[in-house]
Residue, then its C-alpha position, 0 to 999 in steps of 0.5 A: x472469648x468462651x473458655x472452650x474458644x480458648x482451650x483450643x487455641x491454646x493448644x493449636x499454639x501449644x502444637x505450632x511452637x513445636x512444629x515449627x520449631x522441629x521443623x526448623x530442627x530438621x532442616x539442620x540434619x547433615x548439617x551439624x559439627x559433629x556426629x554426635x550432635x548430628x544425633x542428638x538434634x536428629x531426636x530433638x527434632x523428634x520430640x518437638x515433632x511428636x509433641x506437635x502430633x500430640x497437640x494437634x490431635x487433640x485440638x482436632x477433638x476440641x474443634x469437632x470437625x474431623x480436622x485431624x494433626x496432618x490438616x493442622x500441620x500442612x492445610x493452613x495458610x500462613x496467617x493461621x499459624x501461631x507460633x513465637x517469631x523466634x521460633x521462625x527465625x532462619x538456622x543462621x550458623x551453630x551459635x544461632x541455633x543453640x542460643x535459641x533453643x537455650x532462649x525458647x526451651x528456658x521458656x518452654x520447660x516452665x510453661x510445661x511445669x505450670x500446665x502438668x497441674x493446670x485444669x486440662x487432664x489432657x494438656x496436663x498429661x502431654x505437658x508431663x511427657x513433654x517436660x521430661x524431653x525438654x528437661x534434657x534438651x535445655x541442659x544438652x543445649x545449655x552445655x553447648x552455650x557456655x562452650x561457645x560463650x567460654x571457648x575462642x575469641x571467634x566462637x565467643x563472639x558469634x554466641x554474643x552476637x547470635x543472642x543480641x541479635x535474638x533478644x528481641x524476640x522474647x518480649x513475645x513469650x511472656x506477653x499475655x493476650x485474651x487467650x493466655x489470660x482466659x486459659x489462665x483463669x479457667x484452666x489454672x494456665x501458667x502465670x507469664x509473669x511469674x514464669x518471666x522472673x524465673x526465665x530471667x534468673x536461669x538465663x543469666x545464670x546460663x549466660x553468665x558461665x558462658x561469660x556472655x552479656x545478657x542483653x537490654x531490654x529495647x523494642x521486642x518483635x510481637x505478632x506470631x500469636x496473632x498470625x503476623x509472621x516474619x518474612x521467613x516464615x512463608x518460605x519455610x512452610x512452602x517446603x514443609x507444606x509442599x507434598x501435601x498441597x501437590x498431592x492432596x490426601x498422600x499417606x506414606 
């Protein structure tokens, strides 16, 4: 793979993470405990939402052929998608949607810290925008994490289980393939094995206050980086996609 094949396919990547993940934010609105945090995942989405616009035009401009961020986000098929299989993964309950936002944004905001100075001005300049976002977030959602981990017996035990049960999705985060390995090379990309010590350092610290017990490493899901989704995946873009393919061209 040419170094250009791998700049735009890793920031199509970039972009899925964040729409997927933000529209999985939005399915949440009216549904959290509280206002206040009805609020803040409100904006949370928001970003990641923002962050996805911001790839995808982007990679609109690498590719060349006048796709802009709207045939990204809903004119693809399934198998076009490359996002983490965690991200996909249904709301569940509270403890669920927190302890994969704590999971995936341990992750991303490394990601982002490595690629303020890869190569790429672009990437470079939307990855320091978008750390600052993620900065917030993860500590917001950390919060939440040692509050369910160390309050009742009920909410201890749903946050244990809600981070067993995601475990095994985030083996895929931090296994390179052609893509991660060339936009290393030629664009100083991050180096996924350093930025899996450091997860594993910070989570346990995150774990470890929330007197939660971190998981053993066993069979890890793999796949949304190459297009194989899980079973969720199709029906949460059927809706996501579904005014777009019933009115092709609409504009608000």
């Amino acid at each position: 793979m040419n170094k250009d094949k791998a700049l735009l396919a890793y920031t199509l990547r970039l972009g899925d993470n964040a729409l997927v993940l933000g529209q999985r934010m939005v399915e949440l609105v009216a549904a959290y405990p509280e206002l206040e945090e009805e609020l803040a995942n409100a904006n949370f989405a928001l970003d990641y939402l923002g962050q996805a616009r911001m790839f995808y035009t982007y990679a609109g401009e690498l590719e060349g052929k006048g796709r802009g961020e709207d045939d990204f986000a809903f004119l693809r098929d399934e198998n076009e998608y490359r996002n983490f299989l965690l991200l996909e993964q249904p709301n569940g309950h509270f403890g669920d949607s927190i302890a994969k936002l704590v999971l995936y944004e341990s992750f991303y905001l490394l990601q982002l810290e490595a690629l303020v100075n890869c190569a790429d001005t672009r990437i470079a300049e939307i990855a320091a925008r978008a750390q600052k976002e993620i900065r917030y977030h993860l500590r917001h959602n950390s919060q939440w994490l040692i509050r369910l981990g160390d309050g009742t017996d009920e909410s201890h035990s749903k946050a244990q289980g809600s981070v067993d049960d995601l475990w095994r999705y985030t083996g895929e985060l931090f296994a390179p393939d052609e893509v991660d390995n060339v936009f290393e090379a030629e664009f100083d990309g991050p180096d996924l094995f350093k930025i899996q010590d450091e997860w594993r350092s910070n989570v346990a610290a995150v774990l470890e206050e929330a007197t939660l017990t971190k998981p053993e490493d066993g069979f890890m899901a793999s796949g949304g980086k190459e297009g194989r989704h899980t079973e969720y995946f199709g029906y949460m873009i059927a809706e996501m996609q579904y005014l777009q393919r019933a009115y092709p061209g609409a504009e608000w």
